[in-house]
N, C-alpha and C positions, 0 to 999 in steps of 0.2 A: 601846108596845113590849112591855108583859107580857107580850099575849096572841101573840106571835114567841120572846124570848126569857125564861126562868122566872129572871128577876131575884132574887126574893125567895130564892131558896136560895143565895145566895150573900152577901148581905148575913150579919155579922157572923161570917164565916167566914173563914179564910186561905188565901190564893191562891197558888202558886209559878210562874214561867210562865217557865221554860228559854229562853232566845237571849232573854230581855226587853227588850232594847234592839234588838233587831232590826226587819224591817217589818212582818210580823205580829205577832210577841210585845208590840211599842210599842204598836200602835193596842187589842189587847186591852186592857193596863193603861189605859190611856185609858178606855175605856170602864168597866173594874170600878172604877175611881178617879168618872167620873163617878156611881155606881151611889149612893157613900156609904157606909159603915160595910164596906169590904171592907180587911180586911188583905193589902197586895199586895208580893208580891217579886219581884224581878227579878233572874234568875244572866243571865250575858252575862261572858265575857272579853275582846269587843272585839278579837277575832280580826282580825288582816289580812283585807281579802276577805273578807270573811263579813258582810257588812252588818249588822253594830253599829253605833251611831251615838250619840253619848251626845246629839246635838241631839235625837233623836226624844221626849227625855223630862225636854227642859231645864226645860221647865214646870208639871211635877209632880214633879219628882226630889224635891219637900217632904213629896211623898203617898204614894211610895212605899220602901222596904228595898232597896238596891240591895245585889247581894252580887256583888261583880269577882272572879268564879271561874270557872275552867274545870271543866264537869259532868263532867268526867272526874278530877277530883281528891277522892279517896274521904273525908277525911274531912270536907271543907267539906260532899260531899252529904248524908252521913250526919248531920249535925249540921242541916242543915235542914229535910230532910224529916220529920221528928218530928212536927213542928206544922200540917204543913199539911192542910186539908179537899180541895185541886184544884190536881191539879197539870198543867198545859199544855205538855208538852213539844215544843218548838217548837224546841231546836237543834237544827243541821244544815251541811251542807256541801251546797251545793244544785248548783254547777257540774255538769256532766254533762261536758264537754271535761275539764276540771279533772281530775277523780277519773280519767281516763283516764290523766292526763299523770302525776297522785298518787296510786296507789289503793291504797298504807299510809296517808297522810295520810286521805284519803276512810275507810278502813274504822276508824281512830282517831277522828273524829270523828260517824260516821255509827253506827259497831256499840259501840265499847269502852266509849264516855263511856256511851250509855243501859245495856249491864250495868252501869256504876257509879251509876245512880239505881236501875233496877230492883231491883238485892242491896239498897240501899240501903231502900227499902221494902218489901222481905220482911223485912228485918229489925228497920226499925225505926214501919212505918207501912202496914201490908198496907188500911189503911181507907180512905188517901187514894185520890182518882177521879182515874184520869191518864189525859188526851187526846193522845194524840199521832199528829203530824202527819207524813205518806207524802204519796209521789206517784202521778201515772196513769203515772210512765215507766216500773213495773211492769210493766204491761202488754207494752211493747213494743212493735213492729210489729201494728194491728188485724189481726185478721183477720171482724171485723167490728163494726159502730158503730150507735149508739154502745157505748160500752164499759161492759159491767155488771160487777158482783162477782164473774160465775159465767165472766168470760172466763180464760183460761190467764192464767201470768205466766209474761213470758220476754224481761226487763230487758235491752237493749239495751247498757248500759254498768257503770260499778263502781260508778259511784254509784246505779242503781237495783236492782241486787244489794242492795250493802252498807243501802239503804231497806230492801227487801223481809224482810231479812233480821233488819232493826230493829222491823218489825211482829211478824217470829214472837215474838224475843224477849219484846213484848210479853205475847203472846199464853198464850204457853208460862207464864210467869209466874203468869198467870191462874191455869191450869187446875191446875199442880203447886201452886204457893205461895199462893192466893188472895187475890193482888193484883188491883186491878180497872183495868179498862183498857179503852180502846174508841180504834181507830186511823179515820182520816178521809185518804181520800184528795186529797190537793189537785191542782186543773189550775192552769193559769196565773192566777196573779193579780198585780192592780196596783192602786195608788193611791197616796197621798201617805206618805211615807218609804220609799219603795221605795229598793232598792239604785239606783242610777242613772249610776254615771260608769264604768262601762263593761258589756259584755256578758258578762261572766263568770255573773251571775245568772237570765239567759235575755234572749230579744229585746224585751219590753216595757221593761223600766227604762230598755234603751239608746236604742229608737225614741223616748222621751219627752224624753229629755235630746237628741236628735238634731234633734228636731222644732223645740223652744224655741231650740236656739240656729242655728237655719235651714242645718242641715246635710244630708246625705244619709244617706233610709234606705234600706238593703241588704239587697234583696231577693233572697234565694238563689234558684235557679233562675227561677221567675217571681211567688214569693209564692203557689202557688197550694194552699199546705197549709191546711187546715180545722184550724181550733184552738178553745174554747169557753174563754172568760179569766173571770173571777170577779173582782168588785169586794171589797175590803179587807174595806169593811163589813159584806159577807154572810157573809164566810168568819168572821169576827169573831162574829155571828150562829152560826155554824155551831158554831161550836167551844164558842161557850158551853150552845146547846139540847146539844150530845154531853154536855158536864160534868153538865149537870141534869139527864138521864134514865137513872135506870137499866138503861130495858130495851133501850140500849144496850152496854153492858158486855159486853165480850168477842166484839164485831163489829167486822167492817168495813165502812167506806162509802165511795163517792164523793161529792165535791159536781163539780158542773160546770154546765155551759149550753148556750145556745142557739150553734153553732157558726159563723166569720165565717172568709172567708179571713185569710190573712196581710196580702197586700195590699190590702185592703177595711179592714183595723184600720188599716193605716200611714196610707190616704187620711183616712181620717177623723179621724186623731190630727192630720195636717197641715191639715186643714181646721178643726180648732177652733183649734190653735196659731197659726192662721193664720202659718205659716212654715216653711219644711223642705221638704223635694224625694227623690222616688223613683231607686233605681235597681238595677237588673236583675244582678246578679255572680253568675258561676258555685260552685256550692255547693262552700264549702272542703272538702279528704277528710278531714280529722280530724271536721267536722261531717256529711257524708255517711254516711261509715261509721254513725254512732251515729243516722240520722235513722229516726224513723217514720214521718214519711207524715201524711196525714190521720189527727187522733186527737181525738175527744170523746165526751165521760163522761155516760153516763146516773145522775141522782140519785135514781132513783124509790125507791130502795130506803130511801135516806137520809128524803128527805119524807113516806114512809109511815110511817117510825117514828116522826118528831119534827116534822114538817111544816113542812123548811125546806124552800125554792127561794130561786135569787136573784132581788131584787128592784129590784135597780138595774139600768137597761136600761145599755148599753154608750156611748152618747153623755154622757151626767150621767155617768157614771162617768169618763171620760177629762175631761171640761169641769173634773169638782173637780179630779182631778190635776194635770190643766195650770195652772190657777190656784194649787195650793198650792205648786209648784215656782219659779212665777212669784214668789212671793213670799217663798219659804226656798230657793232652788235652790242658792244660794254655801254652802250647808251639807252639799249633798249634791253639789258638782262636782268638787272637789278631792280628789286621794289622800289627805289627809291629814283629811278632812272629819270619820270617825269619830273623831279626837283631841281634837275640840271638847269643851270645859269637861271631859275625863277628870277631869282630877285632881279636879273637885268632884264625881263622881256614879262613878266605874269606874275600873279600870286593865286 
């Protein structure tokens, strides 16, 4: 994996990685804990809804600094980021319906908490390299595909505003304050600790949970949207070559993929699960309204700077899912599933 991800700049150095008990921010730590000699923290307040899981990091919670804080509370950030070499800013508020229904809650969590780390590093750590993670729902409605860096933005909903919005800040930061910073757009992704027991976090968590326990997936109009989903482990990849290269600093990128219909993902999530069953429902209007259409992201811009692509084809990548569900699924089916062991690792 060296010659993929530049391992060695991270070893004996300190790590902060925002939403850390989340599905992306877990499987990070996972990996920089596999590495060796990486000092890792994890902030996570273990939000309702917001897929914290204190299971996702039962098994290292010895290897890593858990700090049970909300990034929006100024002096817990300020006191941390002091020390750290990379920081992964990975909280968020990801619903899209959501932010529609809350979009004070959406812009409290999406815009206010990241000025409370950004100030917090202009003033107390302009050196630390901060990743943080956007989306393609920027973009909005294509007006053509796949979608590169140089397409308009013109965010269909509050929550991809209040994103969009999160990037400048970044950015801005950069140029006035010289803080360093390089934002990553993300398309769909899945794998094992995903959000999963309902659809609030998009349609893959729910089709997986749907699939396993041989239920129906709901396929709005006919499923015949093109979508391009990215496996854990890439985006994991991705996020670490952003940290290790400087001559990304003060860009944007997409990751994305090769693109499948909707219904072509469900078939084939039901056919490894061997269980679960299709069905055709007319597209709710709260999710209408905010729908784009066919949307996937061209990475060329990304692999020409740092040479990633995904590497995991789409069937292995659903097969590990479905198996790690199969085997920790009662940790992520229940409402109450992110409450698991708090009192030892969050609050």
């Amino acid at each position: 994996m060296d010659g993929i991800v530049p391992l060695h700049v991270y070893r004996g150095r300190s790590v902060l990685i925002t939403g850390g008990m989340g599905f992306i921010g877990s499987n990070l730590a996972r990996r920089l804990v596999q590495m060796g000699d990486v000092d890792v923290h994890l902030l996570d307040a273990l939000l309702p809804d917001q897929g914290g899981n204190a299971y996702n990091v039962h098994d290292i919670v010895d290897r890593v600094t858990v700090h049970a804080v909300d990034l929006g509370c100024e002096w817990a950030v300020n006191h941390l980021v002091g020390g750290m070499d990379y920081i992964f800013n990975l909280a968020a508020a990801v619903s899209h319906v959501e932010s529609m229904r809350d979009p004070h809650r959406d812009l409290a969590l999406n815009c206010s908490a990241h000025l409370t780390l950004l100030n917090a590093c202009r003033s107390y750590n302009t050196n630390a390299k901060i990743v943080f993670t956007s989306t393609r729902q920027v973009y909005g409605r294509p007006l053509y595909l796949p979608l590169d860096e140089q397409h308009r933005v013109a965010p269909p909903d509050v929550n991809g505003i209040n994103k969009l919005a999160a990037e400048h800040y970044h950015l801005l930061y950069r140029r006035v304050y010289g803080t360093r910073a390089v934002c990553l757009r993300l398309t769909n992704t899945y794998g094992p600790r995903q959000h999963v027991r309902d659809d609030r976090h998009g349609f893959l968590g729910w089709f997986i949970r749907q699939a396993l326990r041989g239920g129906e997936l709901e396929l709005f109009g006919e499923g015949r949207q093109r979508r391009d989903v990215n496996y854990v482990d890439d985006v994991v990849d991705a996020l670490l070559m952003a940290g290790g290269s400087e001559a990304v600093d003060g860009e944007i990128f997409n990751l994305g993929g090769d693109p499948v219909t909707v219904a072509e993902l469900a078939q084939s999530l039901i056919s490894i699960a061997e269980r679960g069953s299709l069905r055709l429902v007319p597209f709710p209007d709260e999710r209408q309204r905010i729908d784009i259409g066919n949307s996937y992201c061209s990475y060329d811009k990304f692999n020409a700077a740092v040479g990633w692509r995904p590497r995991t084809p789409l069937q292995e990548g659903l097969a590990r899912t479905v198996e790690f569900y199969r085997k920790h699924g009662a940790h992520y089916w229940k409402a109450d599933a992110d409450s698991v062991s708090r009192s030892d690792s969050a609050a």
